[in-house]
N, C-alpha and C positions, 0 to 999 in steps of 0.2 A: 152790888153794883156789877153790872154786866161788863166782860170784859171785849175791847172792841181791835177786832182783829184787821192785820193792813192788808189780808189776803195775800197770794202769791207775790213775791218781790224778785222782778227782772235783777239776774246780777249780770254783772260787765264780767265777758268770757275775756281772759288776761290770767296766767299763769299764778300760782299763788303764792304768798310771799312763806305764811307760816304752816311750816315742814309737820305739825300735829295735826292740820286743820288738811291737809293736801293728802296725806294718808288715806282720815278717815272720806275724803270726799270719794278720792281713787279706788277705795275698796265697795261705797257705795254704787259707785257706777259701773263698776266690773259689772258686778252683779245682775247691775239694770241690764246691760246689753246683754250678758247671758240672758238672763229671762227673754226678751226680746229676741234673741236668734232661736231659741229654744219653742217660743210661740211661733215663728216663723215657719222652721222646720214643721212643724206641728199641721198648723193652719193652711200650709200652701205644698205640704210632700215637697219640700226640696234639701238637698243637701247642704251644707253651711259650714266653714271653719271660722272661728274667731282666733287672731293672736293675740295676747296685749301682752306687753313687756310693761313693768312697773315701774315706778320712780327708784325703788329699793333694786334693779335688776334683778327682780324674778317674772320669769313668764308664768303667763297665765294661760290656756288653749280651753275650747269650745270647739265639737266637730259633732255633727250627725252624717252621718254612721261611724266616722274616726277623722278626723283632723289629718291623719296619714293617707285617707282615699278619697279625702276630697284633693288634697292638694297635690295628690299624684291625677286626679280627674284632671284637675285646673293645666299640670304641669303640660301632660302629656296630650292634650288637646281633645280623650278621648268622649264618644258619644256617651250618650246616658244607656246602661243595659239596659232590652228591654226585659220584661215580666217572666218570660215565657221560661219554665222550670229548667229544657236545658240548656238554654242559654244561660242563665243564671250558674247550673253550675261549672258550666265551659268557664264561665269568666272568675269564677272562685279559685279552679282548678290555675289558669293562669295566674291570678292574684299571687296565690302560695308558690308559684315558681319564677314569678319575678322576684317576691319578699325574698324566697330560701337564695336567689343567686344573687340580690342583695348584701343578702349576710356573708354569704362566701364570699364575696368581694370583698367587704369590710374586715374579715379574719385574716382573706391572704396581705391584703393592704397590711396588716398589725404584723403579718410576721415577716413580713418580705419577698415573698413567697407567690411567683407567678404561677397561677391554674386557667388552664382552659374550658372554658365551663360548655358542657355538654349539650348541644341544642335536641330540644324538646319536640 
């Protein structure tokens, strides 16, 4: 006897009640949208970060080319680089000396410790 399928079933988007059933959905769909930013990226050249924080509070991040240079793109309002080799690495060169004065800020911040940081 053939078995007779109800095909896809519409569920009611509403918060779920059982915390097993909520997990594996959550971890299901991370997934999906990974995939999907990941064809995005792919299929259209553009850059993309995903955040998602979980029920369990842990994050979860998606970035093409890094989740840290898209969202310093985003922050900082800048243009898209274009192509051309040294533009590219002018803005590499800058990248690493924003990151490294970055980090010197965050060390002196730990130790208490005011520096003037050198312009480039």
């Amino acid at each position: 006897m053939a078995r007779i399928s109800r095909g896809r079933q519409k569920i009611e988007i509403k918060k779920m009640t059982n915390e097993s059933n909520l997990h594996v959905t959550f971890s299901k769909r991370r997934l999906g949208i990974f995939k999907k930013a990941s064809e995005l990226c792919t299929l259209c050249d553009v850059d993309v970060a995903v955040l998602i924080f979980s029920p369990g509070k842990k994050v979860f991040s998606f970035g093409h080319k890094s989740v840290d240079s898209v969202i310093q793109r985003f922050v900082n309002g800048a243009p898209p680089i274009s192509s051309g080799p040294t533009e590219l690495i002018q803005a590499y060169r800058e990248t690493t000396i924003r990151d490294l004065n970055t980090q010197l800020m965050e060390i002196t911040m730990l130790d208490g410790v005011t520096v003037e940081l050198a312009q480039s």
